[in-house]
N, C-alpha and C positions, 0 to 999 in steps of 0.2 A: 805247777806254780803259775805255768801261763792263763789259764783257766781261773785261779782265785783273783789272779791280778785284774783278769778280763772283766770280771763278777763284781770286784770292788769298784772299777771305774766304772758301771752300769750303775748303781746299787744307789749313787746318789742322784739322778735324773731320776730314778723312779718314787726317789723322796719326795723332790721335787712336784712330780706329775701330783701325789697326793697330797702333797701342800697346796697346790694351786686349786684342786677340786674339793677343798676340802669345806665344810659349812656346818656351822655349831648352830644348833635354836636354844636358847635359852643359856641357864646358868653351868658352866663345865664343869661337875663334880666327881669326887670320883664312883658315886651310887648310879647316878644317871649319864656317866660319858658314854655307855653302849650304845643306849637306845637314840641319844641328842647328837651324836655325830651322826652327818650323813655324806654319800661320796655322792659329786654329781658328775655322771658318763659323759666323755669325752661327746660331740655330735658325730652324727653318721657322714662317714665320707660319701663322696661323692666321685665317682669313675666314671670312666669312659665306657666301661665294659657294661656298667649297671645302664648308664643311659641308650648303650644295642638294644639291650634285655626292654626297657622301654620303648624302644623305637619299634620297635618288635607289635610291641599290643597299640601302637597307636595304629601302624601299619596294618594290623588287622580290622580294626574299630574304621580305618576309613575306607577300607573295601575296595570298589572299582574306582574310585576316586584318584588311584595310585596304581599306576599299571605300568612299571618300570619295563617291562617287556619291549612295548611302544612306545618309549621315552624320544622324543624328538628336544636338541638343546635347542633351548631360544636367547635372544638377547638379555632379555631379562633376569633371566637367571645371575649375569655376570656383577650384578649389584651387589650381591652375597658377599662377592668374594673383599670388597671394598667394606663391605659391614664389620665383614669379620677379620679384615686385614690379615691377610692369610696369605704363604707363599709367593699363591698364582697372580694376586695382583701387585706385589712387591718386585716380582721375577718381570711382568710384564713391562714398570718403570722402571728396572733396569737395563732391561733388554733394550729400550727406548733409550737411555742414557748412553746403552754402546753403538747407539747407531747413529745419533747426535753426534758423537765426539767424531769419528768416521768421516762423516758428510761432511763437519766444519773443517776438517784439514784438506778435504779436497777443494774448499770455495777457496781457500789462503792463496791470493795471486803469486804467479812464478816469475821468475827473472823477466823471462818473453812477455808475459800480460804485461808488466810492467812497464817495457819498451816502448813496446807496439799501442797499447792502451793503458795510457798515462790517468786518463778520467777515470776508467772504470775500477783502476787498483785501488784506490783508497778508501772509492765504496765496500769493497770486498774485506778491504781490511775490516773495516765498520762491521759487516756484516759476521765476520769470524769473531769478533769481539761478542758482538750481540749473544752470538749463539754457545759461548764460549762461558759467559755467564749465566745462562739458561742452566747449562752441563753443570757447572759448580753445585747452582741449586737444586737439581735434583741430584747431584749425588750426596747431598747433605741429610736426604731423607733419608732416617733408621727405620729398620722393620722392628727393630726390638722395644721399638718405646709406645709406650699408645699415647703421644700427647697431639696437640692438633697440628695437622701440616696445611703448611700456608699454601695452598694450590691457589687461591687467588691470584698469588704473586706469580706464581708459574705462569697464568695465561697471561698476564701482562707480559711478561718476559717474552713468549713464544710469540706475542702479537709483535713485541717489537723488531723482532727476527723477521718474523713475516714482511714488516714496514723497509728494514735492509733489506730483504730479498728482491720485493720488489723496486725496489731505488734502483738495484746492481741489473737488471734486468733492461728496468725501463734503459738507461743507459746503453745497455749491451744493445739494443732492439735500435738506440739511434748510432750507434758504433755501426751497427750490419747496414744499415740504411747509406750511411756514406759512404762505406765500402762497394756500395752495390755500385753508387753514383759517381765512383773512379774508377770502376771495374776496367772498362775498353779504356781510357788514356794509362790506365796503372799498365796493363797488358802490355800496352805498347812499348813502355817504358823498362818492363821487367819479365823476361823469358821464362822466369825460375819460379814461376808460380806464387809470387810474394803476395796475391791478392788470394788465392784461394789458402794460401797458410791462413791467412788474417782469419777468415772465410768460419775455416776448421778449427779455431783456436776462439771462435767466438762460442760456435755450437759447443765448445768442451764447457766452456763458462757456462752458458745459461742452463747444461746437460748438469750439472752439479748442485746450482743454484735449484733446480726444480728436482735432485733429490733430496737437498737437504729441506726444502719446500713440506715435502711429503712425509719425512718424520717429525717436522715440527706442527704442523697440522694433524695430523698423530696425537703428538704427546698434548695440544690444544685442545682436541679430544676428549682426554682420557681427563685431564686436569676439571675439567669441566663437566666433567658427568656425574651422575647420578651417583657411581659406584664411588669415587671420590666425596661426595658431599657423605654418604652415607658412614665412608672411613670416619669422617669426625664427629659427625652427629648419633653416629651411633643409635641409631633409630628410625625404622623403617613402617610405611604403612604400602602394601600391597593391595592396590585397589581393581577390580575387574567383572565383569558379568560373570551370569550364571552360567557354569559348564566352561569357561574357559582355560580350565585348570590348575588353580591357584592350589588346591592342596597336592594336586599331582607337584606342583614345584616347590614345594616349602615340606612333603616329605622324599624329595628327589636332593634336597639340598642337603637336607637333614642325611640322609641316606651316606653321600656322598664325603659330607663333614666329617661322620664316626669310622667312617672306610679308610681317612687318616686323621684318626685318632682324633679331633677338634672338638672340644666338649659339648654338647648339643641338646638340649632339650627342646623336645616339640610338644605341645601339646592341641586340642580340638576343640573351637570353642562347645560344640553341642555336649560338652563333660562338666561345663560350668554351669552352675544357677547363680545366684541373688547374693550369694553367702560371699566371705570374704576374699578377695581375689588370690592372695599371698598362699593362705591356709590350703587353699584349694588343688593350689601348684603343688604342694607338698605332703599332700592326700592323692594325689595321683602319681606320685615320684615312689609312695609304699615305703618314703624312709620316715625313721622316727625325728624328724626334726623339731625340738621344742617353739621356735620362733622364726618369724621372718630370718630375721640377722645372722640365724646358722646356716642356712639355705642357703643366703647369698654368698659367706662368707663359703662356706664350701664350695662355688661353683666358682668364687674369683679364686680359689685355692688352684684350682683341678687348673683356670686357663693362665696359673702365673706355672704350674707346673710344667704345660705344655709350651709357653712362650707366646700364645695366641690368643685372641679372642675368645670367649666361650659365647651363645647365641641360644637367648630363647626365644622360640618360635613358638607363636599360636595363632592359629589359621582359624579364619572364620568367625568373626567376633559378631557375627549377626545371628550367627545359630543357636540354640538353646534356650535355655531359660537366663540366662546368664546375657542376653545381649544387649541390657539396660544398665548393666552391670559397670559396663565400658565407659560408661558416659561420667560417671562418678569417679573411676578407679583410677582410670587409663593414668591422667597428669600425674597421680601420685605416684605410679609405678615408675613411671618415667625419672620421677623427682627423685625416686631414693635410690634409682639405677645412674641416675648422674653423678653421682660420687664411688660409682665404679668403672675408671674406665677399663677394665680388661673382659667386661661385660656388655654386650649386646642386644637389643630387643628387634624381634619385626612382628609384625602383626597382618592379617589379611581381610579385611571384608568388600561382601556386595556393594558397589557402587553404588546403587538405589540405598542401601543405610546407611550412608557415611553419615549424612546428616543426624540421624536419628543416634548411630553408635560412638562416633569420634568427638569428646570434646572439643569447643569452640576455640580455633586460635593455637590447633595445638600444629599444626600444620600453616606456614612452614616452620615456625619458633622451636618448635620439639621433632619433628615430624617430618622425612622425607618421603613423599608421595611419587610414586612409581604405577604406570597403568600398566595392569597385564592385558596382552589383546589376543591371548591364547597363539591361536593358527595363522593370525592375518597376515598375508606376506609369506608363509612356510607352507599352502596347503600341499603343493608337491609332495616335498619330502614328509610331510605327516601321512598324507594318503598313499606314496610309497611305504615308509614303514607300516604303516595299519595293516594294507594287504599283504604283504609280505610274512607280516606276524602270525594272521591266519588265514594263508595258501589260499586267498583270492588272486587269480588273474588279474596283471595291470590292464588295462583299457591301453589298445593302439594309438586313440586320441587324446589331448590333454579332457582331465577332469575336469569339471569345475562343478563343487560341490556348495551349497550353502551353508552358511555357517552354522545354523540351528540345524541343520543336518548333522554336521559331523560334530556336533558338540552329542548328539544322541547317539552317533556312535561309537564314541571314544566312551561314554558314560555305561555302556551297555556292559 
């Protein structure tokens, strides 16, 4: 019984499904209802597991370009994680929010500050106040929502903290000065060390004041960068010379994305020609998708699933036949991805074609521009892992390698 019951309550959903796909041509009789009904197939999903299987043949298609072996992180990579509001950058303003709340209870003046430094408690209060509102706002911020976060207002806030910290400071700094200058008659006066308590109780103040300094210069930071502007704009243009590794880091993101589950499509510009930009993305995905609108709608499906951002990547819009392409397409893509926000874009080209590939004006209106500078500032640790990777001997003395060197031997 439980099994027909089961069966019944199925039985009218799949009515359903064929009402909903269902599509007459012509006149419904009963000589031509065979042939004039037609059913139209659900579209092809879209998985995580389908987009490995992908990842898979781009990673082939880009050769030595992609040498995870000798993966060095760099700074730039950390903008991803803001694109695609993911986790790691969520976890890291929180982790900032609990070290904010922390520092502001140690600036809060004691009974003694109070006493002994009647001037400085009030700033301190000001400044627990300051920082006390900062902590509000960003604990306001959801990871679950993709709407735009006001980081603007967060650096204002964090500047204003900064503006209390140092008010409480400058004070503290003329507090220790007059202390210095009744040091010997204070002494004289009092055996019990009353001038060196003062002394020690001012170093605790400013010892606080300059950590809560240090997370809020932090979180000024973070509010302010790249990886942030990207969380809302949702649109990345990765710009850099030749050989500095821009596909090695946009199929290391990619790589890294699918490894937790984060829906990801990469694609190479030298796979596109002339032809239509949409069609093309979905001649290279190998699913049957009838039109734009399913494609997208399936990849906003797969990152409402996952709770995250989904991110297509396509590196290299100067290569191919397709790098004229850009100049016509790009703002449209942009345009019809702007009413998805659980979708993502970044894109890569040679700095020498920006001009030539990137519509005019699209940047910074659409477009957050990030320079990659490959190795600069990291040859150590690159030329560490490099050798390491294949059992070269380190050199006794420091390196120093030219850039167009080791850009030919990471390429090799």
């Amino acid at each position: 019984m439980s099994n027909n019951q089961s069966g019944e309550n199925q039985w009218p959903n799949v009515q359903q499904e064929m009402l909903n796909n269902l599509s007459v041509a012509g006149d419904l009789t009963v000589e031509n209802a065979i042939q004039n009904v037609h059913f139209t197939p659900p579209p092809p999903e879209l998985t995580v597991d389908g987009m490995r299987l992908h990842f898979q043949e781009v990673r082939a298609s880009a050769g030595a370009r992609y040498t995870p072996e000798i993966h060095v992180d760099l700074p730039e990579a950390w903008v991803f994680e803001g694109l695609g509001r993911t986790d790691k950058f969520f976890d890291r303003i929180q982790s900032l929010y609990g070290q904010l709340c922390r520092k502001t209870k140690r600036v809060q003046p004691s009974g003694d500050i109070e006493r002994k430094f009647p001037e400085i408690a009030p700033l301190l209060n000001i400044l627990g106040q300051k920082a006390i509102t900062l902590a509000a706002e960003l604990k306001q911020i959801d990871r679950d929502t993709f709407t735009l976060i006001d980081f603007p207002s967060l650096a204002i806030l964090a500047q204003d903290v900064e503006t209390a910290a140092y008010n409480c400071h400058d004070a503290s700094r003329q507090a220790e000065s007059f202390s210095e200058a009744t040091q010997t008659r204070q002494q004289a006066l009092d055996n019990h060390g009353y001038t060196r308590s003062r002394k020690e109780l001012l170093n605790s103040i400013s010892h606080n004041i300059f950590q809560l300094q240090q997370v809020v210069r932090e979180i000024y930071s973070v509010v302010t960068s790249d990886s942030t502007e990207a969380a809302n704009k949702k649109a990345l243009l990765l710009l850099g010379e030749a050989g500095t590794g821009k596909t090695h880091l946009f199929c290391d993101v990619a790589q890294r994305r699918l490894d937790d589950s984060l829906p990801t499509v990469i694609l190479l510009g030298q796979h596109f020609n002339s032809g239509e930009p949409w069609t093309q993305i979905m001649q290279r995905l190998h699913l049957p998708f009838r039109e734009r609108n399913e494609f997208i709608g399936a990849l906003d499906t797969a990152a409402q699933a996952r709770g995250r951002r989904a991110l297509i990547l396509i590196d290299a819009l100067n290569e191919g036949d397709g790098k004229r392409l850009w100049r016509d397409e790009l703002a449209g893509i942009l345009s019809v991805l702007n009413s998805y926000p659980r979708i993502g874009l970044a894109v890569s080209c040679r700095t020498s074609y920006e001009r030539i590939v990137i519509p005019d004006r699209l940047v910074p209106e659409k477009l957050i521009s990030v320079y990659h500078r490959g190795f600069d500032n990291h040859e150590y640790i690159a030329t560490r892992t490099f050798f390491d990777h294949y059992g070269i001997e380190r050199p006794n003395i420091p390196l120093s390698v030219d850039r167009k060197v080791w850009r030919s031997l990471r390429d090799e």
